[in-house]
Every structure is written in structure tokens, then in C-alpha cells.
C-alpha positions in Angstrom: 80.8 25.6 -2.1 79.0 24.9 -5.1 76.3 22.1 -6.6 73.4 21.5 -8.0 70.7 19.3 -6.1 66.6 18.8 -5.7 64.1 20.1 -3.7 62.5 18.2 -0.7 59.7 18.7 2.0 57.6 17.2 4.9 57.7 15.7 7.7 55.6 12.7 9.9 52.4 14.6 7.4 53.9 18.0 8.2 55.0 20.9 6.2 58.4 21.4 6.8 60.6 24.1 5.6 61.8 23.0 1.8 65.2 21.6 1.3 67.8 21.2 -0.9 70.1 18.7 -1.8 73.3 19.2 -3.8 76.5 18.3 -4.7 78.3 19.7 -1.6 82.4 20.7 -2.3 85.0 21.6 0.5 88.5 22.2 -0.9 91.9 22.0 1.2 91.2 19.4 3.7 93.4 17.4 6.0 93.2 13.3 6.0 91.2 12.4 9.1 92.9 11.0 12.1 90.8 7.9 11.8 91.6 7.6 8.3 88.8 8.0 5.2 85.7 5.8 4.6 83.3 5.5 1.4 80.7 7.1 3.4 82.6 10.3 4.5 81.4 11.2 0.3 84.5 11.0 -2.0 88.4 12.2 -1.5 90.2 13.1 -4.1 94.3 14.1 -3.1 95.8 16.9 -4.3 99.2 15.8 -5.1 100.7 18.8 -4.9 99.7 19.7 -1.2 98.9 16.2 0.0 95.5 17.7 1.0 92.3 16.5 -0.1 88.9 17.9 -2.0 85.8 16.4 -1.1 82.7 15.7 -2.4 79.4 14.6 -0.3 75.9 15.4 0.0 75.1 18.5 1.1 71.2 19.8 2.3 70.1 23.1 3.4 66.9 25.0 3.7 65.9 26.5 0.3 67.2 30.4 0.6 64.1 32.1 -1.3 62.2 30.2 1.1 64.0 31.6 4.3 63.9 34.5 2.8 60.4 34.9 2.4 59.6 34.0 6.3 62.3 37.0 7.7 59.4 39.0 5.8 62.2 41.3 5.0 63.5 41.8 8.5 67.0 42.1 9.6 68.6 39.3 12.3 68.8 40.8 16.0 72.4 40.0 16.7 72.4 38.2 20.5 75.6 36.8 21.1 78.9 36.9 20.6 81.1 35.8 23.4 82.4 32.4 25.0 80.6 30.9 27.7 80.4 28.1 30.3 77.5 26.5 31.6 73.6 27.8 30.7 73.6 31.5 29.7 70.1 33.0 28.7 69.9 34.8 25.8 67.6 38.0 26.8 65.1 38.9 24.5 64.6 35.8 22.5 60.9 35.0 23.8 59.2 33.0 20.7 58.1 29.7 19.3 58.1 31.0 16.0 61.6 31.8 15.1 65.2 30.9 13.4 68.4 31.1 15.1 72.0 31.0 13.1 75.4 30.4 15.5 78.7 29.6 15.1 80.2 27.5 17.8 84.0 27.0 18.2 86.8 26.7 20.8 85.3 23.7 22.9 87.2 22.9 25.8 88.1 19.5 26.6 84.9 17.2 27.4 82.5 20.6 26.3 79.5 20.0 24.6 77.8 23.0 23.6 74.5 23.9 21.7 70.9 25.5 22.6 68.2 25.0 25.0 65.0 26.1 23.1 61.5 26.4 24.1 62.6 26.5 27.5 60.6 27.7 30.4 62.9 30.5 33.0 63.4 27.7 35.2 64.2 25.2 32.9 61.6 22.6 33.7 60.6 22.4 30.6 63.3 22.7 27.7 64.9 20.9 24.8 68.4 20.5 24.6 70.4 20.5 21.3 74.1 19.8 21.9 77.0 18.8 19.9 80.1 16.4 21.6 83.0 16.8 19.2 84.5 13.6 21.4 81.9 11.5 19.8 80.9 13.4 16.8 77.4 13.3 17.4 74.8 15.9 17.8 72.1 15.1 20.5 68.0 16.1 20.7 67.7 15.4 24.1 63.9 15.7 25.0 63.6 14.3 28.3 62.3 17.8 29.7 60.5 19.1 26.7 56.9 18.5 28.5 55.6 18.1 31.9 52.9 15.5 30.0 54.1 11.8 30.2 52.3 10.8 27.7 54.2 13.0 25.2 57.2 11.0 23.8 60.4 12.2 25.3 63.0 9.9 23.1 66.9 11.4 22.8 67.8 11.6 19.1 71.2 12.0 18.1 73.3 12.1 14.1 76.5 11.5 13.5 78.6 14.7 12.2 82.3 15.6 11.9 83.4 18.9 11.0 86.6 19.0 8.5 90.2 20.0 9.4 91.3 22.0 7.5 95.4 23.7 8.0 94.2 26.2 10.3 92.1 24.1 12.1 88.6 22.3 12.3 85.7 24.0 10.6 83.2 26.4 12.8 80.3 24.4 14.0 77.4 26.6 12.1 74.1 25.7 13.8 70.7 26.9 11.4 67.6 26.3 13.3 64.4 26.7 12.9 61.5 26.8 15.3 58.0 26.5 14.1 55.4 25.5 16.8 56.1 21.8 17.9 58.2 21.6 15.1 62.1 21.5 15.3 64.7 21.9 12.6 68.6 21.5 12.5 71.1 22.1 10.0 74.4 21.9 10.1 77.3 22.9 7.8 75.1 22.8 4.7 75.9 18.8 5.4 73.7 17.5 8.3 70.2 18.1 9.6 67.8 16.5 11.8 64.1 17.1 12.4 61.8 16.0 15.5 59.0 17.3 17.7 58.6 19.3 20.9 55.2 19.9 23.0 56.0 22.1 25.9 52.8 22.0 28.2 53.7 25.4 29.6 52.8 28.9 27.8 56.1 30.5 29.0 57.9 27.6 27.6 59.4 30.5 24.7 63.2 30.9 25.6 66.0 30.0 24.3 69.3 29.2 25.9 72.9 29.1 25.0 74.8 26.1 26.3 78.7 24.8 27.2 78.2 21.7 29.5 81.1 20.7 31.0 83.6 23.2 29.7 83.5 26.5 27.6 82.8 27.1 24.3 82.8 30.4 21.5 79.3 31.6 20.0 79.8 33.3 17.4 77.1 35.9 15.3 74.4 34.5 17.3 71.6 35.8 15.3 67.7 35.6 15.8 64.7 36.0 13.6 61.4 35.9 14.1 58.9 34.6 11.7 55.7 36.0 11.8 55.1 35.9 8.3 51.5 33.8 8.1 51.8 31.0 5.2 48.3 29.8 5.8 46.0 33.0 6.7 42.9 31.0 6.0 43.8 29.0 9.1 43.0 29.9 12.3 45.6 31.2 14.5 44.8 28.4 17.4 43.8 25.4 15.5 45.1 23.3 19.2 42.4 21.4 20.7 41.9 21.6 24.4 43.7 18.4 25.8 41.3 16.3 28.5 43.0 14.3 31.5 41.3 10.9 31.6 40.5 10.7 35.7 40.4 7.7 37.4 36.3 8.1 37.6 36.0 8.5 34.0 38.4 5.5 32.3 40.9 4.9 34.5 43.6 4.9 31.9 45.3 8.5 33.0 46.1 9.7 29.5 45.5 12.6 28.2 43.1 13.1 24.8 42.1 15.8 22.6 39.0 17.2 23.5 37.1 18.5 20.4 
């Protein structure tokens, strides 16, 4: 892989972790099944092999960058085994944290990802799963908070790992986990941002994932960040949130109490 690309940040007016864009190149791979399209990036045929080089966008979090929230700290190796159903990876209690994986070997009809900021019994959690039937990778946030009045739209991206004579590319998942905010990168090709606002404090886990089948996880690897970008902010800048009762408005929503 190599390129040269811009740096980008922010997200709905927050400070996301810097990006960047590049020219991203992946040599030796097969014609898809479907046939190529302009916006798979550009295919150029080797004739001597009858494979193809190609050339797309590629976008990743900016290494110095990453670098300077590990603080210096090594990655605490969790997992490296294949799985079926929910398997809890022990130890991993945070809200504040990065998590690298490579997925691989999904059975038929598997989908397979991470539950994060999920409470032990699952109540509350947010479920990041790939389909490699549909190509798409899925944010599903229908039990990310007990509170109704926090949004709990699905949000899915298209993304479809190349083939390559050996086979299809790992999956490599790079997230990151700061707060609310949830970050997902792909392959150095794909990422996706969105929101989480677990109402429970023990809402911290994280969860490995294979629904419907089995799948590999591969150098499952966890840091925490606790390095403190902003240490003139205070630690808890959250305002207390204030149920509107039927005696007071009537309207049942919640509100920040300041």
C-alpha cells in the first residue's frame, strides 16, 4: 500500500480522531464475480496474469495521532480464536478505548463483528456487524440506550473485501471508542462514524460476535486511551439529565438540567 492523501477531522461539531485520505493501491486482484464498476476506483489488467491492480480511495486514522493516544502503551492481546454466537471478551471494561481485529472464515449466513459499550446482560449494547452476503457493514443501535428519546437509527456502508488467488482479503476492523463517540475503519478503505449514549454506568464491555454461524478473530488487540487531550476540561462536563413528569409538562422527555 502506498499514497499520498489530506488530512481531515470532525464530526456533527465534534473532534474526531484525524484522518487521512490517500491514493489507496492493492496489487494482484481477481475480477469480481459481479463484474467491475467505475465506482469500485480504477482496474488496470495485468496482461500477463490476467489479474488486476487497483486504485481507490483509501482513509485511515492519522498514525502519529494514534500513536500519541496509546501514550506509549503496548496492545493487550484478547483474542484469537473462532467463535459462534456472543463471546465476552474478559477484561475489556472501558469507554475510552481502541480495538484492532481481524475477522475471517465466515460460515455460511455468519455475520460477525463487536458488541461495544455493552452492559453484562446486554440490555444495553451496540452492535457492529459485517454480512459478507450483502457486503454491508451494519451500526445497529436499537439497544444502545434504555432512553427513548435517544435516537436509535441502524446505519449500515457498503464494503467488499478483494479476492485475491488465495482467497478474499481478512476483514481488519480499527475502532475507536471515545465517550458517545464511535469510530470504524476498515481495510484502510471504509469507515463510518455515529453516536452511542448508554444510560447505564456498567454499560463498558465489549463483545465479540458470529450471528448465525462461526467466524475467525484474529490478533484481537485492545488499548486504552487515557491519554487527556483537553486537561483544562473537566473530567465530567455531562449535565444531569431531568425526566419531564406528567405534573411538570406533560411531554415525557428528558432535558439537560444545568
Amino acid at each position: 500500500m502506498e499514497g499520498y492523501g489530506i488530512k481531515a477531522q470532525g464530526f456533527q461539531g465534534s473532534l474526531g480522531i484525524p484522518r487521512e485520505a490517500f491514493v489507496h493501491i492493492a496489487k494482484g486482484v481477481k475480477a469480481p464475480a459481479t463484474g467491475i464498476v467505475k465506482s469500485d476506483g480504477v482496474w488496470t489488467e495485468d496482461d500477463k496474469t490476467g489479474l488486476f491492480t487497483v486504485k481507490t480511495l483509501g482513509t485511515k486514522p492519522l498514525e502519529d495521532v494514534v500513536e500519541g493516544l496509546r501514550g506509549g502503551k503496548d496492545a493487550g492481546r484478547c483474542m484469537d480464536e473462532r467463535i459462534s454466537g456472543f463471546v465476552k471478551i474478559n477484561g475489556v471494561e472501558s469507554s475510552h478505548f481502541e480495538l484492532k481485529a481481524s475477522l475471517s472464515g465466515l460460515s455460511s449466513g455468519a455475520q460477525a463483528g463487536f458488541a461495544i459499550l455493552a452492559t453484562p446482560d446486554l440490555e444495553e449494547h451496540t452492535l457492529i456487524t459485517y454480512n459478507p452476503m450483502t457486503g454491508y457493514l451494519t451500526v445497529n443501535r436499537e439497544h444502545s440506550s434504555l432512553i427513548d428519546q435517544f435516537q436509535n437509527t441502524t446505519y449500515s456502508g457498503y464494503f467488499m473485501p478483494y479476492e485475491y488467488e488465495d482467497g478474499p482479503e481478512k476483514l481488519n476492523m480499527h475502532i475507536f471508542v471515545d465517550g458517545s463517540l464511535i469510530e470504524i475503519f476498515i481495510n484502510d478503505r471504509f469507515a463510518l462514524t455515529t453516536r452511542a449514549y448508554p444510560s447505564r454506568e456498567d454499560a463498558t464491555g465489549v463483545v465479540a460476535v458470529a450471528k448465525g454461524g462461526s467466524a475467525n478473530f484474529e490478533g484481537v488487540d485492545v488499548w486504552y486511551h487515557e491519554v487527556n487531550v483537553f486537561p483544562q476540561r473537566p473530567t465530567n462536563s455531562s449535565s444531569k439529565l431531568v425526566y419531564d413528569t406528567p405534573e411538570e409538562t406533560d411531554n415525557y422527555v428528558y432535558w439537560p438540567g444545568y
